[in-house]
C-alpha positions as CSV (number, residue, x, y, z in Angstrom):
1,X,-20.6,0.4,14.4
2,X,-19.2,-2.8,14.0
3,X,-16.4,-4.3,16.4
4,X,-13.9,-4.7,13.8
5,X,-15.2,-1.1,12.8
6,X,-14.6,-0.2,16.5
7,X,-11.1,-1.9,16.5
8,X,-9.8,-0.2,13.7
9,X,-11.1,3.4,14.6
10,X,-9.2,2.6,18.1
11,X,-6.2,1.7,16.5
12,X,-5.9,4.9,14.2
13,X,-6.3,6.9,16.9
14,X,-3.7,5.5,19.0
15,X,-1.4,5.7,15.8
16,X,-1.9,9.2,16.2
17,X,-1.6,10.2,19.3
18,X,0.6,7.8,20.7
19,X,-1.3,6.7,24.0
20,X,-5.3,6.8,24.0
21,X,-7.4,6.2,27.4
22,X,-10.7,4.3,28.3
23,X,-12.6,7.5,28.7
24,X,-11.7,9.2,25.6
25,X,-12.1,6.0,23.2
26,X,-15.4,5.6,24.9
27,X,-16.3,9.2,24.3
28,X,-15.2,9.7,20.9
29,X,-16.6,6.1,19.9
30,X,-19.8,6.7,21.8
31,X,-19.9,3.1,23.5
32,X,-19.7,1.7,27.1
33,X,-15.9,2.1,29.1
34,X,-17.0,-1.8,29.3
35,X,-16.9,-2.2,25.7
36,X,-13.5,-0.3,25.4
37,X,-11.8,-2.1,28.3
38,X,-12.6,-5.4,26.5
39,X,-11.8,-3.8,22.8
40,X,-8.5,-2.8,24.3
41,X,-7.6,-6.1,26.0
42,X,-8.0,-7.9,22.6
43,X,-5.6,-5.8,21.1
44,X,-3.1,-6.0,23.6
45,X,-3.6,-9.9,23.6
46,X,-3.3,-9.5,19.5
47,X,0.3,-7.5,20.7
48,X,-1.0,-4.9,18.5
49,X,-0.5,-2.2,21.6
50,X,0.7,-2.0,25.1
51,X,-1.9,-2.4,27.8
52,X,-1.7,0.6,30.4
53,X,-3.9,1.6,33.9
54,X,-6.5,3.2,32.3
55,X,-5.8,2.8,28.7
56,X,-3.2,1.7,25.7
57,X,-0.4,3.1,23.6
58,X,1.0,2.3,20.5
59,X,3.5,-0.6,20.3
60,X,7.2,1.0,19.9
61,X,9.1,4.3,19.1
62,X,8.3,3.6,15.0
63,X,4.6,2.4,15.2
64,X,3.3,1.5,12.1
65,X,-0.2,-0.2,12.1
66,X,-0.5,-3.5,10.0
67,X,-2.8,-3.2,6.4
68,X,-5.4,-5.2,7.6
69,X,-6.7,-3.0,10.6
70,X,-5.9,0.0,9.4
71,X,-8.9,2.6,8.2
72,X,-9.0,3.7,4.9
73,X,-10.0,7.2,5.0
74,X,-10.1,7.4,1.4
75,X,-11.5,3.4,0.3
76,X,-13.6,5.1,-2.5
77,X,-10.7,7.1,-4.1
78,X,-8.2,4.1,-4.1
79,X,-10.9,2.4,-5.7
80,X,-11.1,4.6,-8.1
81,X,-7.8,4.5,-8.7
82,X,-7.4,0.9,-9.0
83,X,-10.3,0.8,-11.6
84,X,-8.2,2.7,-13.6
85,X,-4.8,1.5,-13.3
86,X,-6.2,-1.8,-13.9
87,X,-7.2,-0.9,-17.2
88,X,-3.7,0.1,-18.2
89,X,-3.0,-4.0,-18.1
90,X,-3.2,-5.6,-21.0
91,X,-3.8,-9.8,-21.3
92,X,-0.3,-11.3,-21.3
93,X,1.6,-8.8,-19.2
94,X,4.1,-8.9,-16.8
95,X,3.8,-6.4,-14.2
96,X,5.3,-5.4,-10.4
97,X,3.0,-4.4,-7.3
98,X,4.5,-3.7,-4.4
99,X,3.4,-3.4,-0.8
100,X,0.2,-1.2,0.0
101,X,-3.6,-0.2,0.5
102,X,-3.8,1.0,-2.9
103,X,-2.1,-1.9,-4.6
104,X,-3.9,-3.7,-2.9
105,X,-7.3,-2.6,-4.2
106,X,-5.4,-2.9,-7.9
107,X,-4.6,-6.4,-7.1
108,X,-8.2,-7.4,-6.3
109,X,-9.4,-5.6,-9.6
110,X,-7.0,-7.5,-11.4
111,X,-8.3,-11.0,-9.7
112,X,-11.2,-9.7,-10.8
113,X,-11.1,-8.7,-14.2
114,X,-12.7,-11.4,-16.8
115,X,-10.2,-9.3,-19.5
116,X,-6.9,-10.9,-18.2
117,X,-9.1,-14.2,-18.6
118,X,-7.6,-16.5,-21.4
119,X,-9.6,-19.3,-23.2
120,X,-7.2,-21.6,-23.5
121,X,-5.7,-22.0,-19.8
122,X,-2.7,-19.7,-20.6
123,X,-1.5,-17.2,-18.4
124,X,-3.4,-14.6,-18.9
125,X,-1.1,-12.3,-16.5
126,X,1.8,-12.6,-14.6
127,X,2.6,-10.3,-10.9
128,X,5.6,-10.1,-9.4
129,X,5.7,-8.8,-6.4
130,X,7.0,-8.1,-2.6
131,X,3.8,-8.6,-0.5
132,X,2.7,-11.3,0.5
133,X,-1.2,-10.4,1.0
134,X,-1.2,-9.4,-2.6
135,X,0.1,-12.9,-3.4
136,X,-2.3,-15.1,-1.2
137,X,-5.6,-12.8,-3.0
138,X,-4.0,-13.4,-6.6
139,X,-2.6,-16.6,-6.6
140,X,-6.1,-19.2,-6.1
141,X,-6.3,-17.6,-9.7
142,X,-5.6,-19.6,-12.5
143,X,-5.1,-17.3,-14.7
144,X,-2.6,-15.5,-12.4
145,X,1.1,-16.3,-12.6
146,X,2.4,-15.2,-9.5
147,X,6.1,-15.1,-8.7
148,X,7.2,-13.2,-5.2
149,X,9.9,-12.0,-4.1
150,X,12.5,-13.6,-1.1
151,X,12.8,-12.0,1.7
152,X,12.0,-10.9,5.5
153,X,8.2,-10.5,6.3
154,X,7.7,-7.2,7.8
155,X,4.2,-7.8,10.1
156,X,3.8,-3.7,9.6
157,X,2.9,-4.3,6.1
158,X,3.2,-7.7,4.7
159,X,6.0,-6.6,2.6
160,X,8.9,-8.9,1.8
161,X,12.8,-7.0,2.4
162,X,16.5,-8.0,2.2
163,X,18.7,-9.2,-0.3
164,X,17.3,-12.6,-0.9
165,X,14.8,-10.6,-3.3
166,X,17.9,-8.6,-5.7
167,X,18.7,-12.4,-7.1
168,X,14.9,-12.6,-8.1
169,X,14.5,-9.0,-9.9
170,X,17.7,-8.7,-11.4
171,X,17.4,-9.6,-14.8
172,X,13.4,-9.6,-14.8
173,X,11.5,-7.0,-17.3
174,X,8.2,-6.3,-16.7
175,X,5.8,-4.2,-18.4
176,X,4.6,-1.6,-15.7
177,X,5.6,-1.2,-12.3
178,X,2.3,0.1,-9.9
179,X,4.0,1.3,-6.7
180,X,1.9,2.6,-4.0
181,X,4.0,5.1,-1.8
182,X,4.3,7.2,1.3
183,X,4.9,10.2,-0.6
184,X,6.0,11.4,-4.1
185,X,7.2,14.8,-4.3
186,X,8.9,16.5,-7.6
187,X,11.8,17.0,-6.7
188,X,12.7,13.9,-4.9
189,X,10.8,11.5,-6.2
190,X,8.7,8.4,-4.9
191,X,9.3,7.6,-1.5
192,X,8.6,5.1,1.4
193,X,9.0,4.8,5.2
194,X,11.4,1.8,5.6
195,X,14.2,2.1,3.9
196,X,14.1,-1.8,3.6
197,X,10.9,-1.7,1.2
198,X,12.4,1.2,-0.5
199,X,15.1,-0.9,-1.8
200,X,12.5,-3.7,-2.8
201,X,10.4,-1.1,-4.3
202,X,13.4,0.9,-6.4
203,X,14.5,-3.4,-7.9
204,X,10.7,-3.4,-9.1
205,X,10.8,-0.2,-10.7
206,X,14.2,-1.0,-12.3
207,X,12.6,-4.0,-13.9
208,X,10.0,-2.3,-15.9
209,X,9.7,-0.6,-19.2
210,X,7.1,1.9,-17.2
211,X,6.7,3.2,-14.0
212,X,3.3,4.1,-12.1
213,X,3.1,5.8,-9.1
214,X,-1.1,4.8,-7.5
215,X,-1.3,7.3,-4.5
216,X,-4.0,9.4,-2.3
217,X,-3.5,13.1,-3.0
218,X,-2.7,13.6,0.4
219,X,1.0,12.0,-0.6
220,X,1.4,13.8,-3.1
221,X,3.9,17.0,-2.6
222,X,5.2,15.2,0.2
223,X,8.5,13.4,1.3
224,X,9.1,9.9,3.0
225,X,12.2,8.7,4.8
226,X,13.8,6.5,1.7
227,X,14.1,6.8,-1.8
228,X,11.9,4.3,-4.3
229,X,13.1,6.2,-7.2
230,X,14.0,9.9,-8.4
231,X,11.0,11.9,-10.9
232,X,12.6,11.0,-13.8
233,X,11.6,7.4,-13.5
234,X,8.5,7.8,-12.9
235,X,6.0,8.2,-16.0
236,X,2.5,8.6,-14.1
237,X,1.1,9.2,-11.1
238,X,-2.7,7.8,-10.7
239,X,-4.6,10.4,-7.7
240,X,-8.0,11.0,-6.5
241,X,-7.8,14.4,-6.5
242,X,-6.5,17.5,-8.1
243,X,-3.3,18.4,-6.9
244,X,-2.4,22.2,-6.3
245,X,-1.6,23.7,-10.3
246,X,2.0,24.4,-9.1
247,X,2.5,20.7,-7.5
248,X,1.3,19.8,-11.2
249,X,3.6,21.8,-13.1
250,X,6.6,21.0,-10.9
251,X,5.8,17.6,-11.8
252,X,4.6,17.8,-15.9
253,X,7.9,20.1,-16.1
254,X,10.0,16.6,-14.4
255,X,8.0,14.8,-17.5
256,X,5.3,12.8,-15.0
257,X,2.2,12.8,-16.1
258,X,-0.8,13.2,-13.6
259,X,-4.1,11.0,-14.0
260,X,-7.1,12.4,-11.8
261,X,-9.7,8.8,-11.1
């Protein structure tokens, strides 16, 4: 296991239990207490926890790790699912992405993709979106229009949030909206943690002729803090797996269509 393996397996287990000690990382990480005092120092010099006798715990009442050292249980299904959402984008559209791991995987299969590619130095695709790691990936491409969002940073997950961003997306239409989420659920609808990037999230999905929800199963059925938007605005949801038959016919019966990757 690599260190920044080793950092990242810390870190989601102290986002899970709240506190996490030298003798259990060790254990469950199967490397020296010397390794894990040091591991655990660089975090706390990083501010990412709060250094305690014997051990860390997580950074605040609400803690919320950043995208970059998070673990991605599931890399290979959002992978999956950004192969084929990215194949829904046609050369010349205009399309939203908001905060997320998953988006983020779409956004670096759109950088990718020799498709959006135009001969003649046009814009072969325009992004809007909130999140400013999205941005800095897409925008060394040419080809890539990129226009962000104002806002406030949030360090928990790169996403931009206030009201400098409603001046910006009002008026805007774009072609599909690709909103990763904290859960979608039938009866609510797409939701998110911070009620801040919900409101971000619901001017995106406003602005766009189509609305596509890219999520792990395991959001799927359940229900986040804030409101992105209710069922009825969302066309598709892009999954890994098979949701439960009466999680899928709560949603087909709200007119969303589920897409296994």
């Amino acid at each position: 296991m690599s260190r920044n393996e080793r950092i990242n397996r810390i870190l989601e287990l102290v986002s899970k239990t709240g506190a996490l000690d030298v003798d259990t990382a060790a254990t469950s990480l199967k490397v020296s207490l010397a390794t894990i005092r040091r591991d655990f120092d660089e975090l706390a010099n990083r501010q990412l926890v709060t250094r305690t006798h014997g051990g860390i715990q997580a950074s605040g009442a609400a803690y919320d790790l950043p995208i970059r050292y998070k673990t991605a249980k599931e890399d290979r299904g959002k992978q999956r699912i950004a192969r084929v959402a990215a194949a829904m984008v046609e050369k010349g559209y205009r399309i939203g992405v908001n905060g997320g791991t998953t988006t983020t995987e779409l956004a670096r299969e759109l950088a990718s993709s020799h498709r959006l590619h135009s001969s003649d130095g046009d814009i072969g695709l325009t992004v809007v979106t909130n999140a400013i790691n999205i941005a800095t990936e897409m925008v060394i491409r040419p080809h890539i229009k990129i226009v962000v969002t104002g806002g406030i940073a949030r360090p928990q997950s790169y996403e931009l949030i206030g009201d400098f961003a409603s001046s910006l997306l009002d008026g805007l239409v774009l072609d599909i909206a690709f909103l990763g989420v904290n859960g979608v659920d039938a009866e609510v609808g797409a939701t998110a943690n911070h009620e801040g990037e919900a409101k971000i999230d619901q001017l995106i999905a406003d602005a766009a002729k189509k609305v596509v929800v890219i999520t792990t199963a395991d959001k799927i059925g359940h229900q986040a803090f804030a409101r992105i938007c209710k069922p009825a605005q969302i066309d598709m949801i892009m999954t890994d797996e098979e949701p439960a038959a009466e999680v899928r016919k709560r949603f087909e019966e709200q007119g969303v269509e589920i897409v296994v990757c």
